[in-house]
Structure formats: structure tokens, C-alpha cells
C-alpha positions as CSV (number, residue, x, y, z in Angstrom):
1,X,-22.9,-10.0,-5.1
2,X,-19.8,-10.8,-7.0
3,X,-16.6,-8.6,-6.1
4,X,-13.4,-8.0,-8.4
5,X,-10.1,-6.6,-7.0
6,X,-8.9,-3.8,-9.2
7,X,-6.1,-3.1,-7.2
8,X,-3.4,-4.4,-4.8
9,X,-1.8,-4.0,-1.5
10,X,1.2,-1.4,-1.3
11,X,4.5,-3.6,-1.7
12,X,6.7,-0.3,-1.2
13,X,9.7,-1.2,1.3
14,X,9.1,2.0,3.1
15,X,5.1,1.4,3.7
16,X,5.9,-2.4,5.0
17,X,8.4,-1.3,7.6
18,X,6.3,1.6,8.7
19,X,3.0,-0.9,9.3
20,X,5.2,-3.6,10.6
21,X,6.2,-1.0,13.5
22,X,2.7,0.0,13.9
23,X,1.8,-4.2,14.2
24,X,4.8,-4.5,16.9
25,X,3.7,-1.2,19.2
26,X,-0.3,0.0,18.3
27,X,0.8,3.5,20.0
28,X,3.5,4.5,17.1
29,X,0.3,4.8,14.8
30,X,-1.1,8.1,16.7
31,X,2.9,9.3,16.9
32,X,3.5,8.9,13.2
33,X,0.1,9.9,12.1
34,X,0.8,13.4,14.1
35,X,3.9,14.0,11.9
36,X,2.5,12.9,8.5
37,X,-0.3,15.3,9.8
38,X,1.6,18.5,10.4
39,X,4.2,17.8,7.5
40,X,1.9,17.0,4.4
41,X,5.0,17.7,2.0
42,X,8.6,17.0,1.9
43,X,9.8,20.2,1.2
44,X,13.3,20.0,0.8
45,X,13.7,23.9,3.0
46,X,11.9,21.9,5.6
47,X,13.4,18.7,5.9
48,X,15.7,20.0,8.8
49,X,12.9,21.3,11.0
50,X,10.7,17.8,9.7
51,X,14.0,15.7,11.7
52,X,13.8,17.8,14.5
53,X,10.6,16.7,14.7
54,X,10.9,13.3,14.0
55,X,13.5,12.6,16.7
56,X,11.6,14.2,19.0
57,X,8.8,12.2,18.7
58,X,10.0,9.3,18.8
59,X,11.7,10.5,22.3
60,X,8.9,10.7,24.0
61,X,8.7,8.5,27.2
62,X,5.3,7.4,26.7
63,X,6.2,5.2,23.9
64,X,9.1,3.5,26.2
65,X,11.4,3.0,23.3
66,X,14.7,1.9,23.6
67,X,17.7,4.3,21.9
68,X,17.9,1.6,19.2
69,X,14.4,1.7,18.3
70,X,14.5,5.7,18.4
71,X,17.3,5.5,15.9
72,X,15.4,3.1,14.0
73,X,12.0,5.0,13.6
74,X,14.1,8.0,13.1
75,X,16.2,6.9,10.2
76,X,12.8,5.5,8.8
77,X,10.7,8.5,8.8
78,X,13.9,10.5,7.5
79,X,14.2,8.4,4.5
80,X,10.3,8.4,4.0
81,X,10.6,12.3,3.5
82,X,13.1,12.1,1.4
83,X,12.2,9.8,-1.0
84,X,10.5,11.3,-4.8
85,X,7.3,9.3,-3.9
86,X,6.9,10.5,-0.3
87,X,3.5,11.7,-1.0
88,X,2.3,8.4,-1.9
89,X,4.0,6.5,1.1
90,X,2.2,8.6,3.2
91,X,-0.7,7.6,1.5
92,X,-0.4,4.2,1.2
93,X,0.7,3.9,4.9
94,X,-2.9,4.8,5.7
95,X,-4.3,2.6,3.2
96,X,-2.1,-0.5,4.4
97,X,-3.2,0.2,8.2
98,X,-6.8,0.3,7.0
99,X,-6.7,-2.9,4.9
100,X,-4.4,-4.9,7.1
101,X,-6.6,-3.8,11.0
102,X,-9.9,-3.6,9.3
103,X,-13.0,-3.7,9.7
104,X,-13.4,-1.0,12.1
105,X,-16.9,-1.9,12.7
106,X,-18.1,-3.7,15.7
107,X,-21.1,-4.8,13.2
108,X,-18.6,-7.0,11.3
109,X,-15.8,-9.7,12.3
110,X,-14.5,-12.4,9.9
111,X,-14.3,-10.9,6.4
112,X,-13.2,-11.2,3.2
113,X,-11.0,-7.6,2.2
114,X,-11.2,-6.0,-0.9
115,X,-9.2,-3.1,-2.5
116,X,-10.8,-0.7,-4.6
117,X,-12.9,-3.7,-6.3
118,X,-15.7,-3.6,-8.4
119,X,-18.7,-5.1,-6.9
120,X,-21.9,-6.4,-8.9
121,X,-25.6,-7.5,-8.3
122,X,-26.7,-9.1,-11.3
123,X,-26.5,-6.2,-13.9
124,X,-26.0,-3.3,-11.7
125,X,-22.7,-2.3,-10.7
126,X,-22.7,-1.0,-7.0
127,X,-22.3,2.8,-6.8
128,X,-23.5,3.6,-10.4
129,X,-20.3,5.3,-11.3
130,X,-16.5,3.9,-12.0
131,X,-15.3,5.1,-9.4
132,X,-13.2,2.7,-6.7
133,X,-13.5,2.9,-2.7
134,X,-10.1,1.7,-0.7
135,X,-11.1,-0.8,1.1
136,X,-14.3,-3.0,1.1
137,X,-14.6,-5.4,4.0
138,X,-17.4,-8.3,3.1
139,X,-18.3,-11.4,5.2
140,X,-21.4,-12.5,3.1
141,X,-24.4,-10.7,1.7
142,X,-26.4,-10.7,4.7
143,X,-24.2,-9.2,6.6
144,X,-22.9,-5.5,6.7
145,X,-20.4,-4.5,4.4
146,X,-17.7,-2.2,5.4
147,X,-16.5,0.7,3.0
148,X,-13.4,2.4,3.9
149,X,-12.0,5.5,1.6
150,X,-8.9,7.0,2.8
151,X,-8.4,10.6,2.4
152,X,-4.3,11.5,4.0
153,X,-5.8,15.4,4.4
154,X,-9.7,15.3,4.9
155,X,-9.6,18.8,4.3
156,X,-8.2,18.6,0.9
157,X,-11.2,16.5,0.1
158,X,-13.8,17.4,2.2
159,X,-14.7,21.2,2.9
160,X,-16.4,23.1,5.3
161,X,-19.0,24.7,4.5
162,X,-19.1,24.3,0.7
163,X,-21.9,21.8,-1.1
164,X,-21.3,18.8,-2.9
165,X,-22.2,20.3,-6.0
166,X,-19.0,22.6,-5.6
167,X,-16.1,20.3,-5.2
168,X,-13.9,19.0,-7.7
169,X,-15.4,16.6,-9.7
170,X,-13.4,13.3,-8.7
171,X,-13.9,14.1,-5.3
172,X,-17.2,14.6,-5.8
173,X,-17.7,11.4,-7.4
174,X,-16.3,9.2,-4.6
175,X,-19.0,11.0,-2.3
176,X,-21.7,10.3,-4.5
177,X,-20.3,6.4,-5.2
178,X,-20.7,5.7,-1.4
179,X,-24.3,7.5,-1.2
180,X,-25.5,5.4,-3.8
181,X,-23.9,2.1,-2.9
182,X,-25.2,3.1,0.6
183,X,-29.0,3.4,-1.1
184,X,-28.5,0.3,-2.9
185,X,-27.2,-2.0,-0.3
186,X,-30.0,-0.4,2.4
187,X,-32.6,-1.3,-0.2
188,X,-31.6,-4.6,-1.5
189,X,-29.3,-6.1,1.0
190,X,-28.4,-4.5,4.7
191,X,-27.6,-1.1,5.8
192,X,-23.4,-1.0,5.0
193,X,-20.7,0.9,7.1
194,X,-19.2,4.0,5.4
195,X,-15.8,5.5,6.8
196,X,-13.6,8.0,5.5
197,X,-10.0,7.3,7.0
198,X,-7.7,10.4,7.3
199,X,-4.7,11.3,9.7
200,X,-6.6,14.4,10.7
201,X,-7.6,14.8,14.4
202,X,-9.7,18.1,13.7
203,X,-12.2,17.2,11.4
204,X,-15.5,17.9,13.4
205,X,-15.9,21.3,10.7
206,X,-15.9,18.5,7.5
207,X,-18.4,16.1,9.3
208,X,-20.8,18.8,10.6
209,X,-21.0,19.6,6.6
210,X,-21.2,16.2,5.6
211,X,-24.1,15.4,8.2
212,X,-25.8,18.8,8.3
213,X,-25.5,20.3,5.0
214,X,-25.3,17.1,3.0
215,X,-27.6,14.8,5.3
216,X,-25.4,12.2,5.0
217,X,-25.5,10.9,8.5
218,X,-23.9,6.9,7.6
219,X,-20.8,8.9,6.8
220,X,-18.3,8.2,9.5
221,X,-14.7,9.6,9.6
222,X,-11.9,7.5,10.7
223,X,-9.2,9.6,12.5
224,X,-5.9,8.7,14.0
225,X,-7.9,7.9,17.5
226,X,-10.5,5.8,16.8
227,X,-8.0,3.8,14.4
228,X,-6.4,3.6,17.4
229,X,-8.8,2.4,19.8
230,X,-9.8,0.1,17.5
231,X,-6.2,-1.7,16.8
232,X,-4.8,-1.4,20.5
233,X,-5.8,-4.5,21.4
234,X,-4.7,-6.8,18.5
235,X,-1.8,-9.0,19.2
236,X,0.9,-9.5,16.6
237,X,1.1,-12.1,14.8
């Protein structure tokens, strides 16, 4: 298979210094998702109740921060909301944890990482639409190959109850991209890993759907928790 990088990792200031605190103390990732969870916008008649929150957080003795540090995350989080592009920081923090901790299967170690790449067997182009996927983790092409979207909101994306053939059409699309690259790669190749990453911690409504309704069982979401549990572990470098 031949793969071709189509897009890049975030360089935004903001998104660095969040993942760089994440890479110093694993635990800030469940602490910061929780606020970029409850607090999807950056309302400007919120952002006084938002700092509340923030300092708050960051107070809490389980993460053992020092005041410095809780000034630090504070001021951070306080610029993020207010900055014009806050909704894609918070997006792109998500994506950087994904690319820079993956692969999050324990099917896969040393890998080569992808974002949003093309990937082609001969004439076929995997997924059989032009749609991109977030992060592809590849060691070689007998081993599994790792797919990692990353949806901020899973619920925005992803509903209930409804069928595929109801949602909007890009979201649709990515949905269909990973079942057919999943078909391909099963048939040809080996079985891949398929994760939707989200900062949602109730999302069992979405995966019932997807498994259930949609009989996509390889789907696997990616919450906060078993990002977590995953990443704990690593030492920085």
C-alpha cells in the first residue's frame, strides 16, 4: 500500500502548550477534556462562569499542582476560550493527543503515523470515497492498521437512534469511508482497528446505534478514559 499525507500536525501555540502539559502530567488530559466537554462554545455571556470553572479544576488536589502551575493551566485555558479560533483548538487538541500517544491498540506498536492521508493498493483507493480519516497508524501491510477519526462532540456526529442513511451527508461519508476501508483491508490485507476519538464520557447511546442498528461492531469509540489508560504510563521525553 502506498500512503500520502494530505495534511499536517497542528502548529497553533495554544494546542502545543496544551499537549505539552498533558505529556508532563497524563492526568490533566481527563481534567481538560471534562471542561472542553461541558463548554463546547466560547460564548462571550459565559466566559465568566467557563473561569470559574477552569480555576476550579485545576484546584483539585488530585492533580497535586503547585499554585504556579494552577496559574499557569488557568491563564491557558482562559486564553484558549478566548481566542476567534477556539473551536478549532479544541479540536485540534484532540487530534494532536491522538497523533502524538497513538496507536491505542494493543494489536499495534512501532508505526509509521499518518494524518488524514490518502492510502492506495494498486488502483484502488482505500475507502472508495475522498474523504480523509485523522489519523492512520501503519507498521507494514501485514500488520493491523489503526484508523483514528476524531469527533470533539460524538453527539454532533453520531446520533442515537437515527440510521445512517439520515445524517448529514459529510458525516455520513466518513462512516461509510471507514466501513469500506474496513471490508477492504479484512479482505485483502488484515482486519484494521477503527476508533472514533471524542471528549465525550457518555456515549454508550451512539455506540449501541452504531453496533446494533448499523452492525458495525469494529467501530470503537475513544473517550477521555480509555485515552487515558492508554497514555498513563508513557514517560516524557
Amino acid at each position: 500500500m502506498k500512503f500520502e499525507n494530505l495534511g499536517s500536525p497542528s502548529v497553533r501555540t495554544l494546542v502545543i502548550r496544551v499537549i505539552d502539559e498533558i505529556e508532563k502530567n497524563k492526568l490533566l488530559l481527563l481534567y481538560i477534556s471534562r471542561i472542553f466537554n461541558n463548554h463546547r462554545s466560547n460564548d462571550k455571556t459565559k466566559l465568566t462562569t467557563i473561569d470559574s470553572v477552569i480555576q476550579k479544576t485545576f484546584k483539585n488536589p488530585k492533580l497535586k499542582l503547585e499554585q504556579s502551575k494552577i496559574t499557569e493551566l488557568t491563564d491557558l485555558l482562559k486564553d484558549i476560550y478566548r481566542d476567534k479560533n477556539f473551536s478549532d483548538i479544541r479540536s485540534e487538541v484532540l487530534e494532536l493527543i491522538i497523533y502524538k500517544f497513538g496507536p491505542f491498540s494493543n494489536k499495534i506498536s512501532r508505526v509509521n503515523t499518518y494524518i488524514e492521508p490518502t492510502i492506495k493498493h494498486n488502483s484502488v483507493t482505500i475507502g472508495n470515497n475522498q474523504r480523509l480519516i485523522d489519523s492512520v497508524f501503519h507498521v507494514n501491510d501485514h500488520d493491523v492498521i489503526e484508523f483514528i477519526e476524531c469527533k470533539s462532540n460524538i453527539a454532533s456526529v453520531i446520533p442515537k437512534t437515527l440510521p445512517l442513511v439520515r445524517m448529514s451527508i459529510d458525516n455520513r461519508e466518513k462512516v461509510e469511508y471507514l466501513v469500506n476501508a474496513h471490508s477492504y483491508l479484512n479482505t485483502h490485507f488484515v482486519e484494521p482497528e477503527i476508533f472514533v476519538a471524542c471528549y465525550n464520557t457518555e456515549y454508550e447511546d451512539q455506540l449501541n446505534n452504531v453496533h446494533n442498528n448499523w452492525g458495525y461492531n469494529f467501530i470503537k469509540f475513544l473517550g477521555p478514559e480509555e485515552i487515558y489508560n492508554k497514555i498513563k504510563h508513557i514517560v516524557a521525553v
